[in-house]
C-alpha positions in Angstrom: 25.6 -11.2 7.6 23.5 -10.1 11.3 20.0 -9.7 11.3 18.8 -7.5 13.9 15.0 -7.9 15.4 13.7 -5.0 17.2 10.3 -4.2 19.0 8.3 -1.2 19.3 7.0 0.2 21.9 3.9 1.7 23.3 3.7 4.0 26.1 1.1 4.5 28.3 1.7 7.1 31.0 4.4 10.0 31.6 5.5 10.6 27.7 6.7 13.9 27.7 8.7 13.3 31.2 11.5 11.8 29.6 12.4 15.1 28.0 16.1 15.9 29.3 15.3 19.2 30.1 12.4 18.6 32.1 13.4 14.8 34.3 17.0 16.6 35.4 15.2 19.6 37.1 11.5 17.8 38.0 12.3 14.3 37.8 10.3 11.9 35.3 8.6 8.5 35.4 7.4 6.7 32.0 5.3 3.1 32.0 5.8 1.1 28.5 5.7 -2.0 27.0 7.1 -3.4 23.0 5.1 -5.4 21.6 4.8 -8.1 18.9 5.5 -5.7 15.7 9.2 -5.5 14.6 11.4 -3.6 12.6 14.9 -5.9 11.1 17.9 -4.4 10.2 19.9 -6.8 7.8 24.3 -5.6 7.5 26.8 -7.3 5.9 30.3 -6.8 4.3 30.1 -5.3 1.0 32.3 -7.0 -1.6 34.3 -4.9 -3.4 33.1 -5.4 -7.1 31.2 -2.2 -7.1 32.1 2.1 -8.3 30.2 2.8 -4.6 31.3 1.7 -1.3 28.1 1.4 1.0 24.8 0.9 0.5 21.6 1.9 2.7 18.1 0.5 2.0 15.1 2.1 3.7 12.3 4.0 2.0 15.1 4.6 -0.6 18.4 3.7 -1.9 21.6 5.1 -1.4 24.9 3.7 -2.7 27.9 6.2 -1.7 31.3 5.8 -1.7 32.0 8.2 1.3 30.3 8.4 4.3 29.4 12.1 4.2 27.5 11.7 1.1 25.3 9.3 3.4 21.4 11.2 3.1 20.3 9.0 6.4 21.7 11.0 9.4 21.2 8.1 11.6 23.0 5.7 9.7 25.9 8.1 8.7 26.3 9.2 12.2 26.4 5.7 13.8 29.0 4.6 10.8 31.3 7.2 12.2 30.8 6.9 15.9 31.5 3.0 15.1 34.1 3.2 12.6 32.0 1.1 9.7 32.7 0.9 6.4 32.0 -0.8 3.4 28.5 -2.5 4.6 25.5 -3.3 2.9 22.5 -2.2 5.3 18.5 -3.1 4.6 15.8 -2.0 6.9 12.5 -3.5 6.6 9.5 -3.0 9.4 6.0 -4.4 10.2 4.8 -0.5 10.9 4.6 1.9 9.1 7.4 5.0 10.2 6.5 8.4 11.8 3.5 6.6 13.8 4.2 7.4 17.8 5.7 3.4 18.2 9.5 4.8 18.6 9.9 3.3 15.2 13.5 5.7 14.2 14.4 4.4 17.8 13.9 1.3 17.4 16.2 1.4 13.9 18.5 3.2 16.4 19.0 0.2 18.6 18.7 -2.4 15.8 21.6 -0.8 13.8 23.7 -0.3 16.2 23.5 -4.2 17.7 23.8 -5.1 14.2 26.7 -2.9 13.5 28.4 -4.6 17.0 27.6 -7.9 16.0 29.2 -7.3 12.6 32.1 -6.3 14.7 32.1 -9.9 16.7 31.6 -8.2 19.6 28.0 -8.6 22.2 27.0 -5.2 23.6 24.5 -5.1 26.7 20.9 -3.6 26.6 22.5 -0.7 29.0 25.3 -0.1 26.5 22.7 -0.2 23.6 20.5 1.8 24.8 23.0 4.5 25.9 24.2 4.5 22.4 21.0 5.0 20.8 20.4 7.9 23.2 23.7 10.0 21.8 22.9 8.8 18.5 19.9 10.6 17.9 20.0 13.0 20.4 23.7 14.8 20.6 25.1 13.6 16.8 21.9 13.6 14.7 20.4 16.7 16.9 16.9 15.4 16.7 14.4 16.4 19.4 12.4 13.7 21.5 13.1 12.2 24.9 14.7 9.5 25.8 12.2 6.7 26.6 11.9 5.2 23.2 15.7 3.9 22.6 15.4 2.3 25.9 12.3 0.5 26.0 13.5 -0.8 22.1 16.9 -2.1 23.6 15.6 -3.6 27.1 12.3 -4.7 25.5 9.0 -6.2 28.2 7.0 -4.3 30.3 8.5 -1.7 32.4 8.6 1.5 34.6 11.1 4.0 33.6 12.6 6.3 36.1 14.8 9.5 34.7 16.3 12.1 37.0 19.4 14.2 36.8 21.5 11.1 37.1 20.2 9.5 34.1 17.7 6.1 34.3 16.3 3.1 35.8 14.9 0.5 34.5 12.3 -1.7 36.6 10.4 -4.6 35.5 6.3 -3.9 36.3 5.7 -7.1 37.7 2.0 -8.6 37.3 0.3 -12.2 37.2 0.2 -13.6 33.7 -3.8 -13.9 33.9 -3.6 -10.0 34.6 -1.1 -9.2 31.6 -3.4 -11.2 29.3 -6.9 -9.7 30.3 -5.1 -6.1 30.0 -4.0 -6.9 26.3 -7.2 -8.3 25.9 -8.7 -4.9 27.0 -6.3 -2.6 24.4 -7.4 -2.0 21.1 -5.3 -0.4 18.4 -6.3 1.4 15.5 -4.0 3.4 12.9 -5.1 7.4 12.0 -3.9 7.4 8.9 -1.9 10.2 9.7 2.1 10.2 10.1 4.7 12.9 10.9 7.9 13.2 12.6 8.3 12.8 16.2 11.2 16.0 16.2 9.0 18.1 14.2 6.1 17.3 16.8 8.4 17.8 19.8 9.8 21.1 18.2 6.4 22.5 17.8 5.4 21.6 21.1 9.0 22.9 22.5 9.5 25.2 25.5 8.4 24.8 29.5 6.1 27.5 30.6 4.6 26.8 34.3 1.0 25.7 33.2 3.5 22.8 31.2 5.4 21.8 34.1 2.4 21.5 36.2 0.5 19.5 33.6 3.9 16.8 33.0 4.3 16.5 37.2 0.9 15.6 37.5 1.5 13.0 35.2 4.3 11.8 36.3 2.5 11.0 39.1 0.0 8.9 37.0 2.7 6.6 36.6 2.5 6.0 40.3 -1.1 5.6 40.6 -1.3 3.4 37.0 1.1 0.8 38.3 -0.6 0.5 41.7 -3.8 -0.5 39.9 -1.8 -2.6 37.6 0.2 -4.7 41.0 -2.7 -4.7 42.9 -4.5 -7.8 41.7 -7.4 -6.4 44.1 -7.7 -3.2 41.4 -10.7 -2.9 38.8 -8.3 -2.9 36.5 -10.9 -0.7 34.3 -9.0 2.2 36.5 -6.6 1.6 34.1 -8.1 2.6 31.0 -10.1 5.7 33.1 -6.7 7.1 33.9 -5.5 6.5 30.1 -8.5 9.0 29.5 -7.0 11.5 32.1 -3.9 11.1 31.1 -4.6 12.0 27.5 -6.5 14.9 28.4 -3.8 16.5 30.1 -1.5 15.4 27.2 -3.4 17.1 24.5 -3.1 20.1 26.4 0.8 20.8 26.5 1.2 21.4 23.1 -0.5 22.8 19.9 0.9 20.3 18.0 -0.1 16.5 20.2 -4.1 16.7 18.3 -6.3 17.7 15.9 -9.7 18.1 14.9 -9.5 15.1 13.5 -8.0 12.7 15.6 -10.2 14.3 18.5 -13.3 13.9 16.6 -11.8 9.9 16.5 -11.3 10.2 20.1 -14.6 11.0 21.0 -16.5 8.5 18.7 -14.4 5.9 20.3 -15.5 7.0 24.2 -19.0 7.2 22.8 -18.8 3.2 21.4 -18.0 1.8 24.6 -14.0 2.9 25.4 -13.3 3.5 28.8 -10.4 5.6 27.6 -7.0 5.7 25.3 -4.4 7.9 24.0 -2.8 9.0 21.1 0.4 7.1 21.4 4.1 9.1 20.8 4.3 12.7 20.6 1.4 13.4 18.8 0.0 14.6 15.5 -0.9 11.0 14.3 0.0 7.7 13.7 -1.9 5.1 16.3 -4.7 5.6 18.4 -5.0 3.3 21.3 -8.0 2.8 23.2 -9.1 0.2 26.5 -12.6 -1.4 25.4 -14.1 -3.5 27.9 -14.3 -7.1 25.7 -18.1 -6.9 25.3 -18.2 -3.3 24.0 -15.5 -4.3 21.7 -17.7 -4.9 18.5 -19.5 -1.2 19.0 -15.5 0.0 19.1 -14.8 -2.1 15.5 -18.1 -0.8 14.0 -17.1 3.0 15.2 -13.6 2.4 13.6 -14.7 0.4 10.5 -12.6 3.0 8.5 -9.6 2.8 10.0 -7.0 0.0 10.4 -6.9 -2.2 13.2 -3.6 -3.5 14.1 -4.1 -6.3 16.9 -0.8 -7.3 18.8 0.5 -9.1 22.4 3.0 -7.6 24.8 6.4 -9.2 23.9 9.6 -9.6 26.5 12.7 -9.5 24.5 14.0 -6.4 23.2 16.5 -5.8 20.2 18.2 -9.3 19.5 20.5 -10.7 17.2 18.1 -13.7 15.4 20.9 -14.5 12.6 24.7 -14.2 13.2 27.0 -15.5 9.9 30.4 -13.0 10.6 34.3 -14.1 11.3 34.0 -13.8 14.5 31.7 -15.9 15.9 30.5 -16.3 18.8 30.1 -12.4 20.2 32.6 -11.0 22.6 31.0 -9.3 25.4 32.5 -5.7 25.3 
């Protein structure tokens, strides 16, 4: 049996950058942390007692005895690419799905460690993340970018850099006092509303000029956000100012990234005290983030009272491996 734990992530500037379309032509730049909600992904051998041959437990049940009859594109597509068969898989979460935390991504990577580890064998983040990438993006065809799977699979806070020879990843480095009075500044609340990240990024498909303009420019946040988050000199207030910016030229390259709804939200938020926030992912829904200065944080709770607030720390680790029973033990690095 493997046991798979896997962060999600938030993102705060350059979503939308890590389109493949867009970072091979313009180039593209995304800052992101995970944080301390998970989703586990539980595998095992399945004895051979039973008239099916697999079984997949998410929001549903499935118990097939080929792997085309699998429902879960994800999970039939990384049973082929990997060769798996006859496995019992469970996939449980702290979040709820379809929220803007890379939550299919972060199954991505956590299945396909799990599926590794199953195997005996220790893949790097690199490797995982790579994986996760053609996984959802070439064999399951689902829009998006390309951010999430990596953030899931290298976890901590980091700077993202895409261009037409595919990624960096680079560690934002900042004091510990600094981290903890900006996750002491972020608040998080949940819409209520959920959809799917393709669907979003379908709507909001196609690159007309006035789009490219508005995704260089914030691209170029990413520059200026980090700066103020290195610079121990930095209000770091800036930060949340620019989340404000940021947003605003978000909600303008698509139809699909707000609604009345979440705007009217938005702007009851700004009114109790936020210096700024975003709606995190693609859009449509799921969680609203905001930066409250700490003593306007009650007037931010009292304008939110009906909504859920989800409180959380930065985390480090990325998809691991926290219970390994299998023949082969330990790992082989592959």
């Amino acid at each position: 049996m493997i046991i798979t734990r896997t962060p999600f992530r938030m993102s705060f500037f350059g979503g939308g950058t890590d389109m493949k379309d867009f970072f091979q032509e313009y180039g593209g730049a995304v800052l992101s942390t995970t944080f301390d909600k998970y989703c586990y992904v539980n595998v095992r051998h399945l004895p051979r007692f039973f008239d099916y041959s697999t079984e997949v437990a998410y929001s549903k049940i499935e118990r097939v005895t080929a792997l085309e009859d699998i429902q879960h594109p994800a999970v039939r597509n990384a049973m082929k690419m990997l060769d798996m068969h006859e496995i019992r898989l469970t996939y449980e979460a702290d979040l709820p799905a379809r929220s803007g935390l890379g939550t299919s991504s972060s199954f991505a990577v956590g299945m396909l460690n799990a599926f590794h580890a199953l195997k005996g064998k220790y893949v790097d983040k690199k490797r995982l993340a790579d994986e996760a990438i053609y996984l959802e993006r070439e064999l399951c065809q689902e829009e998006g970018g390309w951010q999430d799977q990596i953030a899931a699979s290298f976890g901590g806070f980091n700077r993202i850099n895409f261009s037409k020879d595919g990624y960096d990843v680079l560690p934002v480095i900042i004091s510990k006092e600094r981290k903890e009075q900006l996750n002491k500044s972020l608040m998080m609340f949940f819409t209520g509303f959920t959809r799917f990240s393709s669907d979003v990024q379908k709507a909001n498909s196609g690159m007309s000029q006035e789009k490219i303009r508005r995704l260089q420019e914030m691209r170029l946040l990413v520059d200026k956000a980090e700066a103020i988050l290195t610079d121990k000199y930095s209000d770091l207030d800036d930060f949340g100012r620019l989340l404000d910016y940021t947003w605003q030229l978000k909600r303008k390259t698509g139809n699909a990234v707000t609604n009345n709804n979440i705007d009217s939200i938005y702007s009851a938020g700004l009114k109790a005290g936020a210096l700024g926030g975003k709606l995190l992912g693609a859009g449509g829904g799921g969680f609203l983030l905001f930066y409250v200065p700490i003593d306007k944080q009650p007037n931010i709770r009292e304008a939110m009272k009906d909504l859920l607030y989800i409180p959380f720390r930065f985390e480090n680790g990325g998809t691991r491996v926290i219970y390994y029973a299998a023949e082969d033990y330990p790992p082989k690095e592959v």
